[in-house]
Every structure is written in structure tokens, then in C-alpha cells.
C-alpha positions in Angstrom: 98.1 120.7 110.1 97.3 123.7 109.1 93.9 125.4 109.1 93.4 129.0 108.7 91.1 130.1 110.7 88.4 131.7 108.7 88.3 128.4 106.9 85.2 126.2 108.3 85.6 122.8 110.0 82.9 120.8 109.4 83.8 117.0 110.1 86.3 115.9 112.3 87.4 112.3 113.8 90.3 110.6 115.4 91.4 107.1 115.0 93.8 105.0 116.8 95.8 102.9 114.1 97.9 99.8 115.5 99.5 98.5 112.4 100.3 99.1 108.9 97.1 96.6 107.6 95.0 98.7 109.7 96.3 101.7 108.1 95.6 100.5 104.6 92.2 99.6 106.2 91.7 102.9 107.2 92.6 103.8 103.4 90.4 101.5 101.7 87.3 102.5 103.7 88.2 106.3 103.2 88.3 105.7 99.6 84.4 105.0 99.7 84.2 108.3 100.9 85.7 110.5 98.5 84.3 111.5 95.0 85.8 113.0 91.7 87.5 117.0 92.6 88.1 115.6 96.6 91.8 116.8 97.3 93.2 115.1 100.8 96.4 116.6 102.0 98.5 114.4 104.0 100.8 115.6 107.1 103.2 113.8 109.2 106.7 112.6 110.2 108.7 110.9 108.0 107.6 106.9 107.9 104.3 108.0 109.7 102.0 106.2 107.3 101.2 108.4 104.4 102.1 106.5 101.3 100.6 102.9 103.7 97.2 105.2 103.9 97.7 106.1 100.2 98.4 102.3 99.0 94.8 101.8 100.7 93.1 104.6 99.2 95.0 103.4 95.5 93.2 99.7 96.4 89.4 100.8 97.4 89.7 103.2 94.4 90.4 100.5 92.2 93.0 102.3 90.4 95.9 101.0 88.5 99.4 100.6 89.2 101.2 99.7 92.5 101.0 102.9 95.0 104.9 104.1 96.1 105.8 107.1 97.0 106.3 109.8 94.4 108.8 111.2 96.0 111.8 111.6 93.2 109.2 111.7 90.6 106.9 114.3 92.8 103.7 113.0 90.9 102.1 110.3 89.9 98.3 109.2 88.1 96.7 106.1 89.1 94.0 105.7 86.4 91.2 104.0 87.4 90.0 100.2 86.5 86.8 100.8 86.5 84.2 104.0 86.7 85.7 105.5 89.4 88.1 108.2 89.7 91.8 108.4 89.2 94.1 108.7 92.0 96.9 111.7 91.8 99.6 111.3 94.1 101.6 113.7 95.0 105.0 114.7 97.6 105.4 118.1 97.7 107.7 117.6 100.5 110.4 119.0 98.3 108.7 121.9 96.8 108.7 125.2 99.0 107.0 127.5 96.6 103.4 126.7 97.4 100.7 126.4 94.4 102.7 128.4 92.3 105.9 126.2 92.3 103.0 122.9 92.0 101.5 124.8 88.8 103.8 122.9 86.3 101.6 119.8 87.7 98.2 120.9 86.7 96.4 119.8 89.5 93.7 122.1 89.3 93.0 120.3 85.8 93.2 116.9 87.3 91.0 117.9 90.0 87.6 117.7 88.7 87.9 114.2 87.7 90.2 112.7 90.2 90.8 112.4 94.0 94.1 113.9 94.3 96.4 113.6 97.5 99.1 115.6 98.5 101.4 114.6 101.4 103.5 117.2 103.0 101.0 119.6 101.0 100.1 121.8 104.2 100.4 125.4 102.8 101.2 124.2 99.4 97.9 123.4 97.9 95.2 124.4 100.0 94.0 127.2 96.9 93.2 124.1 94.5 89.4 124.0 96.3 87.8 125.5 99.4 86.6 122.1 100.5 89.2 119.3 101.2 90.4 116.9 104.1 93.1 117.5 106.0 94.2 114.1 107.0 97.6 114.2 110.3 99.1 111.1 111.2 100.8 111.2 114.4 103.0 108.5 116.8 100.6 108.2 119.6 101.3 110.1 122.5 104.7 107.9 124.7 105.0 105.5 121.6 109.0 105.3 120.8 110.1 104.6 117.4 111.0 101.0 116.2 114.3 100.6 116.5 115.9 100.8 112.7 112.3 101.0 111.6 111.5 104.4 110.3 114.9 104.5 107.9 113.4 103.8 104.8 110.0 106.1 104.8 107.8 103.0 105.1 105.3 102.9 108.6 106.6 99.4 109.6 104.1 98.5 112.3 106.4 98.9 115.5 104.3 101.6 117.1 100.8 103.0 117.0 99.4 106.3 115.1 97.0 108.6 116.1 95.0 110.0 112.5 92.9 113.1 112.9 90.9 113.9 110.1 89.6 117.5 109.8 87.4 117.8 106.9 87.1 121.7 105.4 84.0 123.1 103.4 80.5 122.1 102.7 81.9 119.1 100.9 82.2 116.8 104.5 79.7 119.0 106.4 77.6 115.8 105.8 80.1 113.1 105.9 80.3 111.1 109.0 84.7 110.5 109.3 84.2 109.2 112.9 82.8 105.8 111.0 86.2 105.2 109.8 87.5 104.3 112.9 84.8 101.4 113.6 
């Protein structure tokens, strides 16, 4: 994850995650954290549990559509099912030419009225707003991979994940992330 350093830090948290349900707990209660404009960038290993945390997020959002990863299609719009914001999903994992290779997407139009998440979107997308959560998910320190597990993308439960959430800008200087792991 990167941070720059004159950015300011202003919530963090860390949060054990056993198994893939857990993750899409973890999802479902972040989503009653975030608000229309909130952009969450995603980083971690392949099959690490971004799209499981997204599908969670996509649920306590009440948004439409089954969550997948966007991969070959690099975007996709969840809209909502009720009053709340859409979901933008986005893998920039593909894309090497930062916010100005992402422009063709529009994010910064979609930002106001949606929560937008970007995995692999370190160093991609951090100029669409000076406040956003920077959200690593990590094998936990010793844990192996499953073995045949991790082949097709998907987090598939065989080992544990260490989440650290680093929220940036006044945005989460209120927001309490450590409740997310309770």
C-alpha cells in the first residue's frame, strides 16, 4: 500500500480474517461505513480476497447485480436497490497508466454519487479525492497457500488474511475502522 507521505493518516485498524464468510462479513459491515464520493482502493495478492470483500460490500450496499470481478471488462456499476449509493467496481490491475489511462472510465463523475472501489488501484487512482481508504489484504504471517486453491482468483478459505485498513483525509478522521474487526 501505498501512502505518500505528506498525505495524512487518520484511521487505521487490523483485522484477522479466517474464512471467506468472514471476509464478506467484514464487507457487509464496511459498507455501513462508507457514503456517496468514498473511493476504497483494494491491494493484495492474487486470490487474497478482494472481489470476496467486494461481493460483501455489493450485499450491505444493497446494490444490484451479482459482484465478480471486473477484470476482462475492467469496470463495472452496481446501481443501487434502494436510496443508497451505487457500487463502481473496478481492476485496474491491467492498466499501467495511472489516472490518465483510467480517464476513459469517468470515475471522477461517478464519484460523487457512488462508492467506487478500485483493486490493484495503488498509484492509479489516488488523485480522484484526497480522502479515501486504503484497504491491504495479506496471508497472515507463516500461513501457506491452499494447495490448488488460489488458481482461479477466488480467496477459497484454506488460510487466514491479515486486512489493514488505513483510512486517508478528514473523511475517516472520525470513523472508528478498528469496530470492524469485533
Amino acid at each position: 500500500m501505498n501512502v505518500p507521505y505528506t498525505e495524512t493518516v487518520t484511521a487505521t485498524a487490523q483485522i484477522t480474517v479466517e474464512t471467506p464468510e468472514r471476509m464478506r462479513e467484514l464487507g457487509r459491515a464496511l459498507a455501513a461505513l462508507l457514503s456517496p464520493g468514498d473511493l476504497v482502493l483494494l491491494s493484495g495478492e492474487l486470490g487474497a480476497g478482494k472481489t470476496t470483500l467486494t461481493r460483501g460490500l455489493g450485499e450491505g450496499l444493497d446494490v444490484r447485480g451479482a459482484v465478480t470481478s471486473p477484470t476482462f471488462v475492467i469496470a463495472r456499476v452496481h446501481p443501487p436497490l434502494g436510496d443508497g449509493p451505487a457500487l463502481v467496481h473496478v481492476d485496474a490491475y491491467r492498466l499501467n497508466g495511472g489516472l490518465d489511462e483510467m480517464e476513459d472510465l469517468d470515475l471522477d463523475v461517478s464519484l460523487p454519487d457512488s462508492v467506487i472501489v478500485v483493486e490493484w488501484g495503488d498509484g492509479k487512482v489516488e488523485e480522484l479525492s484526497e480522502d479515501r481508504l486504503h484497504v491491504l489484504i495479506e496471508r497472515a504471517v507463516g500461513a501457506e497457500p491452499a494447495a490448488g486453491g488460489e488458481g482461479d482468483g477466488e480467496y477459497d478459505g484454506d488460510d487466514v488474511r491479515q486486512v489493514t485498513l488505513t483510512g486517508v483525509g478528514a473523511r475517516w478522521a472520525s470513523v472508528d475502522l478498528t469496530a470492524l474487526g469485533a
